[in-house]
Structure formats: C-alpha cells, structure tokens
FIKOLZA-1660 file (N, C-alpha, C; in steps of 0.1 Angstrom, whole numbers, plus 5000, padded with zeros to 4 digits):
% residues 133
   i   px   py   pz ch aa at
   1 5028 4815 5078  A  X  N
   1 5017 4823 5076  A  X CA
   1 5010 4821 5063  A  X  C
   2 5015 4821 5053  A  X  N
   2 5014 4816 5040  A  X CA
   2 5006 4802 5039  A  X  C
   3 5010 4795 5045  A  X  N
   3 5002 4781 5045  A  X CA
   3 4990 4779 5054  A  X  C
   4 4983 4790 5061  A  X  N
   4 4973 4793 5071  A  X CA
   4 4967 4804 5057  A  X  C
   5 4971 4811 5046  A  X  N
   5 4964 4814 5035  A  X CA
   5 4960 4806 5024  A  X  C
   6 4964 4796 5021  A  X  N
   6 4970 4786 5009  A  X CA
   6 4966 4771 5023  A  X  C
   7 4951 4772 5021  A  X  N
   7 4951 4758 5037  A  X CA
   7 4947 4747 5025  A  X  C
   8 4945 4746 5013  A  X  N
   8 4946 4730 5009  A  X CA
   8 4951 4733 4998  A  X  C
   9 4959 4737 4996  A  X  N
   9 4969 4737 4979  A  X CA
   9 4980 4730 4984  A  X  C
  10 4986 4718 4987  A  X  N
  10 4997 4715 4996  A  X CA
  10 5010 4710 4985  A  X  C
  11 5006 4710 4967  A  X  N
  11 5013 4713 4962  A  X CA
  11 5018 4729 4961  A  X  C
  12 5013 4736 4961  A  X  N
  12 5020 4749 4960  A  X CA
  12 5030 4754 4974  A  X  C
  13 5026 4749 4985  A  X  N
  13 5032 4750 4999  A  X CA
  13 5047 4742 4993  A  X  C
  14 5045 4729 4989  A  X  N
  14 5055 4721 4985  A  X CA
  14 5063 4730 4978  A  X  C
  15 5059 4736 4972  A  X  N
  15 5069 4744 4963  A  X CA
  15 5081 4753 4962  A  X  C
  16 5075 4759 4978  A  X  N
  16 5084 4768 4982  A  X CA
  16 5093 4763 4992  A  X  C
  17 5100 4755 4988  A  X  N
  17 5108 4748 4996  A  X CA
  17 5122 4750 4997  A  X  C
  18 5124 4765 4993  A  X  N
  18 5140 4768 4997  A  X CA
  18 5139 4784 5004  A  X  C
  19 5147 4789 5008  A  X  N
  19 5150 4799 5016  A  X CA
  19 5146 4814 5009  A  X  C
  20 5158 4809 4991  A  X  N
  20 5151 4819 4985  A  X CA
  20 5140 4823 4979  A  X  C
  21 5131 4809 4978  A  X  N
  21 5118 4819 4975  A  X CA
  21 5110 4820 4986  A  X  C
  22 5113 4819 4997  A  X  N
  22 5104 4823 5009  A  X CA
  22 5112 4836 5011  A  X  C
  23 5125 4841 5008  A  X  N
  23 5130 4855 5009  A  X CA
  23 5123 4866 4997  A  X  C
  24 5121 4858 4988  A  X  N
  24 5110 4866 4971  A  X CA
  24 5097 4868 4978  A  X  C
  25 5094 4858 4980  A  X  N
  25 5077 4856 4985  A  X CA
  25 5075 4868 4994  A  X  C
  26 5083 4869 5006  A  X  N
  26 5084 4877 5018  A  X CA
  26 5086 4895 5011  A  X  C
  27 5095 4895 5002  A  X  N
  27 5097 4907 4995  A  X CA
  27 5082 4914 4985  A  X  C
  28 5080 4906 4982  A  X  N
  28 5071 4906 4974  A  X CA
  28 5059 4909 4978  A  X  C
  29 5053 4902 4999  A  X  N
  29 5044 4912 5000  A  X CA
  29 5047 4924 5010  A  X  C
  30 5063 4926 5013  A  X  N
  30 5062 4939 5019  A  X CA
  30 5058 4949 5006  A  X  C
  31 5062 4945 4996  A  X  N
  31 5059 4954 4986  A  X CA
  31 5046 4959 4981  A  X  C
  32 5040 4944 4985  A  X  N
  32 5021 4950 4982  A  X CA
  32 5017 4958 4995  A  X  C
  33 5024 4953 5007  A  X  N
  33 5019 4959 5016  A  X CA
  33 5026 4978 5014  A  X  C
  34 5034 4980 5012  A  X  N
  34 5039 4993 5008  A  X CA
  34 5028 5000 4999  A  X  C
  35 5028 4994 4984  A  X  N
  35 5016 5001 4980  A  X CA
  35 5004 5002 4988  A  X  C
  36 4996 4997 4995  A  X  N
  36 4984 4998 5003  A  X CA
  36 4994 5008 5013  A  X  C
  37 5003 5012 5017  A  X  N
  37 5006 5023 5027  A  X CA
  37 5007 5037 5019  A  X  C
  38 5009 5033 5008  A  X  N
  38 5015 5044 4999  A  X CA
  38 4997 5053 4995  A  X  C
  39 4992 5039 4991  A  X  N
  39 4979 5043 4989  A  X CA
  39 4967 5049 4997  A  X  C
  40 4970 5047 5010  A  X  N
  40 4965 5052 5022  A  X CA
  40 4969 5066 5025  A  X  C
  41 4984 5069 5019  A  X  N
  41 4988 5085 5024  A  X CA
  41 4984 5093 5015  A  X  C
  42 4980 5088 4999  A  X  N
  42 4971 5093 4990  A  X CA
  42 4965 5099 4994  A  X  C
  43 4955 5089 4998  A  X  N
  43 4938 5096 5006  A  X CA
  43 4941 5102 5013  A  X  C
  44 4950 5104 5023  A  X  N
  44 4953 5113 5036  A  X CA
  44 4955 5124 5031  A  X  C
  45 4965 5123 5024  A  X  N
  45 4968 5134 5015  A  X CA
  45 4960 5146 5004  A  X  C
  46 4950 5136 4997  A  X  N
  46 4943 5140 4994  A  X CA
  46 4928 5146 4996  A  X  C
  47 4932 5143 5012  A  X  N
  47 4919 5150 5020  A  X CA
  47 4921 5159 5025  A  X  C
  48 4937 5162 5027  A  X  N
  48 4947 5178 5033  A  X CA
  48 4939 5186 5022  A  X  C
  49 4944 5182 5011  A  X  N
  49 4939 5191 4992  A  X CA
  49 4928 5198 4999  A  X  C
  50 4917 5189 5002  A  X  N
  50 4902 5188 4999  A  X CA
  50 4898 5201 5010  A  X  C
  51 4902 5199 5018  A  X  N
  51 4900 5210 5034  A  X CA
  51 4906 5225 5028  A  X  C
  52 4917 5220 5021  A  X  N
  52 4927 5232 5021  A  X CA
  52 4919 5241 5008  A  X  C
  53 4915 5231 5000  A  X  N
  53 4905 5238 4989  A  X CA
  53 4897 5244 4991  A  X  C
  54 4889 5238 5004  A  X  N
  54 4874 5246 5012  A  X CA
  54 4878 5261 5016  A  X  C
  55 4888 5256 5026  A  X  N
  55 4893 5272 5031  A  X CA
  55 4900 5281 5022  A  X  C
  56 4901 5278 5010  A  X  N
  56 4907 5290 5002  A  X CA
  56 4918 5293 5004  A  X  C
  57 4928 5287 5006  A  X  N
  57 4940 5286 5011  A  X CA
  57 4943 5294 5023  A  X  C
  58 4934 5296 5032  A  X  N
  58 4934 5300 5042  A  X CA
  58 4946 5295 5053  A  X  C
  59 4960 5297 5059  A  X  N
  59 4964 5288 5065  A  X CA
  59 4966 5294 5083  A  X  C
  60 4975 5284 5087  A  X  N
  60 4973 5286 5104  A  X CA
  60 4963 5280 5107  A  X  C
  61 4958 5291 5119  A  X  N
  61 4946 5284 5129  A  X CA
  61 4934 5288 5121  A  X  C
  62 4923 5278 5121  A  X  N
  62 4913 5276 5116  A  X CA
  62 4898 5272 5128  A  X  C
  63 4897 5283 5129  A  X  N
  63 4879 5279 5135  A  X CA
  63 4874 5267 5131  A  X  C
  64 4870 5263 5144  A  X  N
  64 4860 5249 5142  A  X CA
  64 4845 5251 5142  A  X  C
  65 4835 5246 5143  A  X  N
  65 4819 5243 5146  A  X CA
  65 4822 5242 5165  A  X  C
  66 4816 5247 5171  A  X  N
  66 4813 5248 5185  A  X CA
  66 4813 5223 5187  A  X  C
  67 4803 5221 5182  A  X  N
  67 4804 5204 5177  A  X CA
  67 4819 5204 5177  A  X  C
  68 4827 5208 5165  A  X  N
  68 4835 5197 5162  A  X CA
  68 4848 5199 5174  A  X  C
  69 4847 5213 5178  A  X  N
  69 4857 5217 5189  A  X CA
  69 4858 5204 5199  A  X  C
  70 4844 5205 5208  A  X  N
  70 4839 5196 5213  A  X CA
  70 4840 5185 5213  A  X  C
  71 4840 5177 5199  A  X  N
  71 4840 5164 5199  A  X CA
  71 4859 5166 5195  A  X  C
  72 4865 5169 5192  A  X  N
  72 4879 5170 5193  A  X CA
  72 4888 5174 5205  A  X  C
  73 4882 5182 5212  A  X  N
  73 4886 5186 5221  A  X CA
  73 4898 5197 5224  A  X  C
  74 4891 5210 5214  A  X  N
  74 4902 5214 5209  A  X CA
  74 4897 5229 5201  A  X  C
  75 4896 5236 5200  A  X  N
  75 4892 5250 5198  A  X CA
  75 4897 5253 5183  A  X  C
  76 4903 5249 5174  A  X  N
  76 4912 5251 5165  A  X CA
  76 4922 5240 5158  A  X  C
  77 4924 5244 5141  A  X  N
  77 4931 5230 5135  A  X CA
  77 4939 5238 5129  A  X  C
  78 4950 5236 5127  A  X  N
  78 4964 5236 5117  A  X CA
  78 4962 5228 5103  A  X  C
  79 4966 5236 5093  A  X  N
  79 4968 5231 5078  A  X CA
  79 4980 5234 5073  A  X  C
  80 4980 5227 5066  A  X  N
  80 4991 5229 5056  A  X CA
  80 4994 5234 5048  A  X  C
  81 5004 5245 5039  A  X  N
  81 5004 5253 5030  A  X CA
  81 4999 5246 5019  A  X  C
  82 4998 5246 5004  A  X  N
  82 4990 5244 4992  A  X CA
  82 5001 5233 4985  A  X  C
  83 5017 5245 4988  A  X  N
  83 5027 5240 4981  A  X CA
  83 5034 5229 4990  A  X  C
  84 5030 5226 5001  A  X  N
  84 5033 5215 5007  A  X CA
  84 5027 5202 5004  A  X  C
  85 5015 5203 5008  A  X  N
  85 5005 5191 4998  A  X CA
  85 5008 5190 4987  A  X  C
  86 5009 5199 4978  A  X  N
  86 5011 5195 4964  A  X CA
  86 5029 5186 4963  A  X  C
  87 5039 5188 4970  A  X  N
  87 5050 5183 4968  A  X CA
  87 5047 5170 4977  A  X  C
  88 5036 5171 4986  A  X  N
  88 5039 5155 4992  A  X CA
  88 5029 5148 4982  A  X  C
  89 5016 5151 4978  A  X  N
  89 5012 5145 4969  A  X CA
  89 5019 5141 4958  A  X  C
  90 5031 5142 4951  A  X  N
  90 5039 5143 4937  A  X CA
  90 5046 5134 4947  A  X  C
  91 5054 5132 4956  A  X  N
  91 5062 5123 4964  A  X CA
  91 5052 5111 4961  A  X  C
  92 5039 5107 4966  A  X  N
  92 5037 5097 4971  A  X CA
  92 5033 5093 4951  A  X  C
  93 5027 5097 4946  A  X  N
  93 5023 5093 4931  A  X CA
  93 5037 5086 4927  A  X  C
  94 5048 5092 4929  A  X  N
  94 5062 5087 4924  A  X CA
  94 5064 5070 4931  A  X  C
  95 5064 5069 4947  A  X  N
  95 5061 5059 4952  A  X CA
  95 5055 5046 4950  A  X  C
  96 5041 5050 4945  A  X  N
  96 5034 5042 4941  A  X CA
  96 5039 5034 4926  A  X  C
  97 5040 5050 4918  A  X  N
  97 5045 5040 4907  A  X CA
  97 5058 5029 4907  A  X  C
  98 5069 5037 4916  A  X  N
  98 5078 5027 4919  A  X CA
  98 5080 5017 4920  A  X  C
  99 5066 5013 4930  A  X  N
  99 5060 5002 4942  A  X CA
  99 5060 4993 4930  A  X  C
 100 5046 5000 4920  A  X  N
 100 5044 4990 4909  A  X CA
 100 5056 4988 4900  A  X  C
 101 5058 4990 4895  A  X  N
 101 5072 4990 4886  A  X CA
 101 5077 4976 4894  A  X  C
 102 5082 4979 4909  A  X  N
 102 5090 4967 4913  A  X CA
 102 5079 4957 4912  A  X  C
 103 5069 4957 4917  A  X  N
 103 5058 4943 4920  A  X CA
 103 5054 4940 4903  A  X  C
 104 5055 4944 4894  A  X  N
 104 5056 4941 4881  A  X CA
 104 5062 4930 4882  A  X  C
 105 5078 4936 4879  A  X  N
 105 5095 4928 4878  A  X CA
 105 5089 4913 4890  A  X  C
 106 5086 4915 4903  A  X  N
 106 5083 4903 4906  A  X CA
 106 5071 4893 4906  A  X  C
 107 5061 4901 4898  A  X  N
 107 5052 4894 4887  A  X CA
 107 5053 4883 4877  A  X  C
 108 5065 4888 4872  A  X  N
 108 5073 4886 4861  A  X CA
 108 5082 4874 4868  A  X  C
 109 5089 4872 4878  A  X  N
 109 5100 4865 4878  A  X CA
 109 5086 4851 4886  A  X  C
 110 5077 4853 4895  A  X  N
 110 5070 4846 4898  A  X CA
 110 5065 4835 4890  A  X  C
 111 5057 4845 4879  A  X  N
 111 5052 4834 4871  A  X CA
 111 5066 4829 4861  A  X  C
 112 5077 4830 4863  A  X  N
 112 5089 4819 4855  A  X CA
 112 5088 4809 4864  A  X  C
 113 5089 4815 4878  A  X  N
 113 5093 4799 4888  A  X CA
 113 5084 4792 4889  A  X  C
 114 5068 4798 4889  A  X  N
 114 5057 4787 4894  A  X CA
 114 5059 4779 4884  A  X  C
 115 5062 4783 4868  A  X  N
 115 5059 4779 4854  A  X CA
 115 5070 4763 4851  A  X  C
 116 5081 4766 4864  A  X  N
 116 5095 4763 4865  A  X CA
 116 5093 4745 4870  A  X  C
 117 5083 4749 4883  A  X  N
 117 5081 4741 4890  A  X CA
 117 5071 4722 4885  A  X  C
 118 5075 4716 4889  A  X  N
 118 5072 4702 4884  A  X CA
 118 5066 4697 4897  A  X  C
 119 5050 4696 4892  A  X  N
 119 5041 4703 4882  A  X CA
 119 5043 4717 4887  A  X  C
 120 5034 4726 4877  A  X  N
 120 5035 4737 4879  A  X CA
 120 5022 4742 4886  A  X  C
 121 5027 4755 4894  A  X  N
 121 5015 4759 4904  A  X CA
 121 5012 4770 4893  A  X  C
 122 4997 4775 4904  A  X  N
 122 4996 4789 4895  A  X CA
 122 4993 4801 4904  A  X  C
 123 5001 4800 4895  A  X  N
 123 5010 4819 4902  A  X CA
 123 4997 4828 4909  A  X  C
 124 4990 4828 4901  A  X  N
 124 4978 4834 4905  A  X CA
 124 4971 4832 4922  A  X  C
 125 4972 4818 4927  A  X  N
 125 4973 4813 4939  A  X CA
 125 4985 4824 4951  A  X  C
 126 4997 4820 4944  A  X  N
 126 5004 4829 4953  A  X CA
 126 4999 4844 4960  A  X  C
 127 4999 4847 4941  A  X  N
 127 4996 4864 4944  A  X CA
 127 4983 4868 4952  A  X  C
 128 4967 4861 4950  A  X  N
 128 4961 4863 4962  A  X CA
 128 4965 4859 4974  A  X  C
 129 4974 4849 4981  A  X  N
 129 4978 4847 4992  A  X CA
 129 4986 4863 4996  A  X  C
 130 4990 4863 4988  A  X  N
 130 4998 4875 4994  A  X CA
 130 4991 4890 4996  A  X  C
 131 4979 4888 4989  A  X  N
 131 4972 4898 4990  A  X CA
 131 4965 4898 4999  A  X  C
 132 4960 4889 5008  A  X  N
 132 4954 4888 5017  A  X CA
 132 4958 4886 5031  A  X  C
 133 4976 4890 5029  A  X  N
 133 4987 4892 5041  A  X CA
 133 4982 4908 5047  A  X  C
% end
C-alpha cells in the first residue's frame, strides 16, 4: 500500500527493506490513524457539550421540531448528563496527547533511520505517505 503512495520515489520503497521497519512504518500510521479517531470523538463530543449547553442542562427526553422528528423518525432524543461529557471529553484530550507524545518518539526514531540510510531518504516523504493512509 505504501508504494501505491510513494509511486516514483523507488529509492525510498528500497529502503524499507526489512520486516522491522515495515512493522515501525505500520505502527506509526495506526497511530496517526488513532489520532484522526481520537480527533473525531472530540467533535462528537464536543457537539454532545454544544446541545447540552442549548438545553440548559436539561436531561432525558427532549422535544424535537415536528421537521426533525420526521426526518429522524422519531418523536424525541436522549442526552447526556454535563458530568459525563465533561469526563469523556478529559478522556479523549488525554488520548490525543498520548497519541502525540508516541508519534513524536516515532518522529524521532524515523528521521535517525531515513538519516541512517545510504543515501538517505527524507523522512518527510514517509510521513506524508502515511498521512495519506
């Protein structure tokens, strides 16, 4: 998959020619892909906030628009308490930093090996490849 991202660098494809850095490589974008999951329950999360702000902490069953019933199909929505959002929001912020913290460390070990490699690639190649996993 990596070399269907990376279609004319065929030194850098060369590069990764052992198990373990296609085991790093592979680690490295479940990890970005983590952050973008992490970052997604953010906004989710932070749209619970946003509703739950509107309603005044209003919780239970909540009246819809005659519309939105309709286009939902469904007379009524469920929220979540204030103090629940707030403890999953403080969950996922922790996450994220984690995420980063680790994708740093393999930031870091990346640009040693590309730097390693004869000639050397640039790292910078990888890391959008993998960004675009």
């Amino acid at each position: 998959m990596l070399s269907n991202v990376i279609k004319d660098d065929h030194k850098t494809i060369q590069a990764i020619n052992t198990n373990e850095k296609i085991r790093f490589l592979r680690e490295m974008t479940e990890l970005t892909n983590n952050l973008y999951y992490f970052d997604l329950q953010r906004q989710l999360w932070q749209e619970y906030h946003n509703m739950s702000s509107k309603e005044n902490g209003v919780l239970g069953h909540r009246q819809l628009s005659k519309s939105d019933a309709k286009e939902l199909n469904t007379c009524y929505m469920c929220g979540f308490p204030k103090h629940v959002i707030e403890k999953r929001q403080n969950t996922i912020v922790h996450q994220i930093q984690r995420t980063i913290n680790e994708l740093n460390q393999y930031l870091i070990q990346l640009n040693t090996w590309t730097t390693q490699c004869r000639p050397p690639i640039d790292p910078n190649i990888l890391s959008n490849a993998i960004n675009e996993f």
